[in-house]
mmCIF file of the C-alpha atoms, coordinates in Angstrom:
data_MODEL
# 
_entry.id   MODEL 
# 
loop_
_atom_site.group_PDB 
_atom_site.id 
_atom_site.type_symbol 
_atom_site.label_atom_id 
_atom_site.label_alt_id 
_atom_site.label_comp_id 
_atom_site.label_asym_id 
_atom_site.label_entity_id 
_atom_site.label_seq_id 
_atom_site.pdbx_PDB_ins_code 
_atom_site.Cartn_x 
_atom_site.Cartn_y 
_atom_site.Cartn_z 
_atom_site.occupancy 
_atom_site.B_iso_or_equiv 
_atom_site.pdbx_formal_charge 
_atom_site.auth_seq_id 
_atom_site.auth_comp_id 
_atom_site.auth_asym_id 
_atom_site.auth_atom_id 
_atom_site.pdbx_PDB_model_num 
ATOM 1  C CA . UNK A 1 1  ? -24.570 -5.778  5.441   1.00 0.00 ? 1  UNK A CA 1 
ATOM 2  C CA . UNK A 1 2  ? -20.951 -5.830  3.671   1.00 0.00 ? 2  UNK A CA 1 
ATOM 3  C CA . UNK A 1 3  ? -17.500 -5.919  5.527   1.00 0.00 ? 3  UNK A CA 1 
ATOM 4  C CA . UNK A 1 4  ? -14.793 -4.570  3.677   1.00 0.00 ? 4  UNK A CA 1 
ATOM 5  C CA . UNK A 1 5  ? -12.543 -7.516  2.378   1.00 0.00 ? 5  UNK A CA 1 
ATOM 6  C CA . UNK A 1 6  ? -9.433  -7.911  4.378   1.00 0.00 ? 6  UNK A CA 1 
ATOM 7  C CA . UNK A 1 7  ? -6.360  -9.030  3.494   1.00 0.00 ? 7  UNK A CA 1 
ATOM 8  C CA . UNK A 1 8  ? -3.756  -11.176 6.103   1.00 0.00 ? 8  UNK A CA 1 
ATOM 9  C CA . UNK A 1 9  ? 0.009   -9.812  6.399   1.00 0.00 ? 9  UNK A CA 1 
ATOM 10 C CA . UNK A 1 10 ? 2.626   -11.755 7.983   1.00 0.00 ? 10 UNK A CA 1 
ATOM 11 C CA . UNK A 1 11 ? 5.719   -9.893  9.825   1.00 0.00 ? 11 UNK A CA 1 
ATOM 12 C CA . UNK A 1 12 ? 8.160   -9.195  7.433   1.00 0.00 ? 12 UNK A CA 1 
ATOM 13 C CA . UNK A 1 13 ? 7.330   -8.745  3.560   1.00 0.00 ? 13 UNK A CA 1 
ATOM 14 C CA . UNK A 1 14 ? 4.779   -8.875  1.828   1.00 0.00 ? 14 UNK A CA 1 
ATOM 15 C CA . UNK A 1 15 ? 3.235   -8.330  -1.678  1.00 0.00 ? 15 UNK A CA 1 
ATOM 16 C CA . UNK A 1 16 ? -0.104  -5.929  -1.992  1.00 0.00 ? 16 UNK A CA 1 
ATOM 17 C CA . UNK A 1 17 ? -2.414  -4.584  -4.124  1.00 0.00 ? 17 UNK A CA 1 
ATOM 18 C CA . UNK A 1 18 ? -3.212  -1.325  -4.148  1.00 0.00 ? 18 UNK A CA 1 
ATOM 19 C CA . UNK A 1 19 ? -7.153  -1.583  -4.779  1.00 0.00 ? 19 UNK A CA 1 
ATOM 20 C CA . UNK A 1 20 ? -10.126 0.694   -4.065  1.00 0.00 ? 20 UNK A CA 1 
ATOM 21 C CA . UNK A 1 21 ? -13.631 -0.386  -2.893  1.00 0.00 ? 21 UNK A CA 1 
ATOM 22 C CA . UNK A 1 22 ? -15.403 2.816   -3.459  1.00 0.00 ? 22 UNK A CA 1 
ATOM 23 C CA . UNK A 1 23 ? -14.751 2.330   -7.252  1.00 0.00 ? 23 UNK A CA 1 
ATOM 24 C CA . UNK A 1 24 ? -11.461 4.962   -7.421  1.00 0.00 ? 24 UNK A CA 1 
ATOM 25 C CA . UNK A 1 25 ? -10.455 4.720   -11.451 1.00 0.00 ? 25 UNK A CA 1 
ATOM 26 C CA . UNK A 1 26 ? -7.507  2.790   -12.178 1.00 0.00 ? 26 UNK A CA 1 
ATOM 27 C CA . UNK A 1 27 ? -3.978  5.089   -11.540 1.00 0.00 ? 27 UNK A CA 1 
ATOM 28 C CA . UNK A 1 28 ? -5.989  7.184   -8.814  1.00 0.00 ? 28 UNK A CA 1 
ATOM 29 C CA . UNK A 1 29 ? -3.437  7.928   -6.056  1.00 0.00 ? 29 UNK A CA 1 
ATOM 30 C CA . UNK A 1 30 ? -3.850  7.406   -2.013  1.00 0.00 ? 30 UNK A CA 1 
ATOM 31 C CA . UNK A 1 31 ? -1.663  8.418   0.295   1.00 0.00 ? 31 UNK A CA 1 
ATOM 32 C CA . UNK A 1 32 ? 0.405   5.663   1.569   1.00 0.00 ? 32 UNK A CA 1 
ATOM 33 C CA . UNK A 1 33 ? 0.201   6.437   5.609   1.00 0.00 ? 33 UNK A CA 1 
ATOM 34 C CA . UNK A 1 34 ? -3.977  6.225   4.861   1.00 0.00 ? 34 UNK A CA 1 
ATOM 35 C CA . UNK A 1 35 ? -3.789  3.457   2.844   1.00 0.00 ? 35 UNK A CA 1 
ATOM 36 C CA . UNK A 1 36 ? -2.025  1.062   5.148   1.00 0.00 ? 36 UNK A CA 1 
ATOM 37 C CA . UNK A 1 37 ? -3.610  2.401   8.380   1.00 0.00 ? 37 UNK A CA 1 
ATOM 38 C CA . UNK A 1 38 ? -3.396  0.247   11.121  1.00 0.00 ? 38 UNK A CA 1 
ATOM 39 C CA . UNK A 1 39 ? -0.083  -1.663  10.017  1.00 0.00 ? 39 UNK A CA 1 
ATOM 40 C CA . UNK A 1 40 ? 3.198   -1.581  11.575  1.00 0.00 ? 40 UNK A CA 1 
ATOM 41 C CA . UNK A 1 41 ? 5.191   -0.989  8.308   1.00 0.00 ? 41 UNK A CA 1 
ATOM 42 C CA . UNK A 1 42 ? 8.598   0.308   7.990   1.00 0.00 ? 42 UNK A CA 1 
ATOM 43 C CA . UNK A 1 43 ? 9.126   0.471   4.492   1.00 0.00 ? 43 UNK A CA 1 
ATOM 44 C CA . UNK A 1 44 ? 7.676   -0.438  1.130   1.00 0.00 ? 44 UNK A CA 1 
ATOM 45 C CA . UNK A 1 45 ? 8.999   -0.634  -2.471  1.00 0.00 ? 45 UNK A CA 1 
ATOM 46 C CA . UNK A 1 46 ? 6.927   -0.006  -5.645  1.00 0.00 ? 46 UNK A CA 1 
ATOM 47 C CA . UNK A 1 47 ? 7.632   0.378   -9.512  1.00 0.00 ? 47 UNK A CA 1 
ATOM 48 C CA . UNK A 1 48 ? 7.386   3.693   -11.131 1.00 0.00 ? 48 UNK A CA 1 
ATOM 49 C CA . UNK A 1 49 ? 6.828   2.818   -15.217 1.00 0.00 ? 49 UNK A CA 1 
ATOM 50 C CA . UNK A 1 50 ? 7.435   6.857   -15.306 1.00 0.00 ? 50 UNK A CA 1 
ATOM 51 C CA . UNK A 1 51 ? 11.183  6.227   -14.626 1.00 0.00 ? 51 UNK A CA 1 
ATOM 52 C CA . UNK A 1 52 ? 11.658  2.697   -14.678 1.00 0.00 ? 52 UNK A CA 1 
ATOM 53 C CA . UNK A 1 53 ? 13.070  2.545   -11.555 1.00 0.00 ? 53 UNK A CA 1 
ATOM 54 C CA . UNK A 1 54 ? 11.880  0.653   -8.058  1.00 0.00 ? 54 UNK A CA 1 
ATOM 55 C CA . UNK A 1 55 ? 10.781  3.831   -5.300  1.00 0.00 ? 55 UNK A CA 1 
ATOM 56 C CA . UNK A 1 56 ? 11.087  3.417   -1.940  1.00 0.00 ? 56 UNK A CA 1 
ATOM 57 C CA . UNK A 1 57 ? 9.151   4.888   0.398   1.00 0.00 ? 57 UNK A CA 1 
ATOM 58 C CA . UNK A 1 58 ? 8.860   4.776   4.570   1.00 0.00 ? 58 UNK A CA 1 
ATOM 59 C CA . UNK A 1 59 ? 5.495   5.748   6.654   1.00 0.00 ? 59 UNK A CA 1 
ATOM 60 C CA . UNK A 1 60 ? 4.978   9.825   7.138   1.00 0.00 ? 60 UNK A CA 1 
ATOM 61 C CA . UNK A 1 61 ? 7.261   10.250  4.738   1.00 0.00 ? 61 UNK A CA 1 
ATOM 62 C CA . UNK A 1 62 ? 5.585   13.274  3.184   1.00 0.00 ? 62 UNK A CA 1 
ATOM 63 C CA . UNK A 1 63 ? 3.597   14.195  -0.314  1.00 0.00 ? 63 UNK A CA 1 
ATOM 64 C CA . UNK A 1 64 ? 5.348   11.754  -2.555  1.00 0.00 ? 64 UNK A CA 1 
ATOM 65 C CA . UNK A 1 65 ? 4.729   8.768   -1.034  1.00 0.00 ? 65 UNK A CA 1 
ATOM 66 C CA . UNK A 1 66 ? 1.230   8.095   -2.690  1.00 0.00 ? 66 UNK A CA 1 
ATOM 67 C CA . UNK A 1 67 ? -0.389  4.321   -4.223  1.00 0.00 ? 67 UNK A CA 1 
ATOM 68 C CA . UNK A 1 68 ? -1.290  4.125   -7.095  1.00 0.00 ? 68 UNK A CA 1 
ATOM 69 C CA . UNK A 1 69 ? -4.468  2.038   -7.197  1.00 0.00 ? 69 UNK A CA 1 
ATOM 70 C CA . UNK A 1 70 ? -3.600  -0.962  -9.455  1.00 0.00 ? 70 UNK A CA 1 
ATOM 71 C CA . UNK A 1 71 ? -0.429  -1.179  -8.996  1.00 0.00 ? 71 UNK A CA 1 
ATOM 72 C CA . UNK A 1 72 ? 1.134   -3.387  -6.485  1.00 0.00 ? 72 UNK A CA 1 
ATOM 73 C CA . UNK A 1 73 ? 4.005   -2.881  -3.095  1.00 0.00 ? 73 UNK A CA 1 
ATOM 74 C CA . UNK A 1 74 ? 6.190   -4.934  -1.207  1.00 0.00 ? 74 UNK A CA 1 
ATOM 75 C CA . UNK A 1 75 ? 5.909   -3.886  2.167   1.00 0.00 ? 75 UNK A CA 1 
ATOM 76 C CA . UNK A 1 76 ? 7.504   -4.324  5.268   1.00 0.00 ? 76 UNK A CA 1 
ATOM 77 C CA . UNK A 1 77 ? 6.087   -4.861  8.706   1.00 0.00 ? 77 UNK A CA 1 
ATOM 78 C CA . UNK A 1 78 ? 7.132   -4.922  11.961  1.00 0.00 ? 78 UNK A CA 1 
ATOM 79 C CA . UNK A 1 79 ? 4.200   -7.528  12.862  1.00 0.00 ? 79 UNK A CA 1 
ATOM 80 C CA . UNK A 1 80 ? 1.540   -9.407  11.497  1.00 0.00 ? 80 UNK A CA 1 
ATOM 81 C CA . UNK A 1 81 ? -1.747  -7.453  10.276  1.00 0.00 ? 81 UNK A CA 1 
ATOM 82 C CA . UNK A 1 82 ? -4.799  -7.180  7.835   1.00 0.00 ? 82 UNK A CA 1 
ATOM 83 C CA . UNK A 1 83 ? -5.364  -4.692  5.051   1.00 0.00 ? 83 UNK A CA 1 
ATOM 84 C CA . UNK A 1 84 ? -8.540  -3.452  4.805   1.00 0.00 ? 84 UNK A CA 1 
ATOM 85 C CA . UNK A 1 85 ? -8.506  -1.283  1.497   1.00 0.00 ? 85 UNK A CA 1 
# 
């Protein structure tokens, strides 16, 4: 039996990927608020090559705050945590 891979956060920022384990193609889009489940985050940053601009985006924040799966997000939290993607 497998365990998803997890991935230690400390309190404050942090640097993630934005991965899938079910195989999702690269540039497949997750929701943000599903994606990092169990965190206490407050706010994350991430690139948009579309614009060329940094987006910033805050938890139930509504439709437009989607991952992109190979991309990756500086994220805040309130308190230390594990991804599990």
């Amino acid at each position: 039996q497998h365990l998803p891979p997890a991935i230690a956060l400390v309190q404050g920022w942090n640097l993630v990927p934005a991965v899938s384990i079910t195989g999702a193609a690269v540039a497949s889009t997750m929701d943000s608020d599903t994606y990092f489940t169990g965190l206490d985050w407050t706010r994350a940053y991430g690139f948009d090559t579309a614009t060329d601009a940094f987006i910033s985006f805050i938890p139930t924040a509504g439709a437009d705050t989607a991952v992109v799966v190979g991309r990756g997000y500086w994220l805040f939290l309130s308190k230390a945590g594990s991804l599990v993607p």
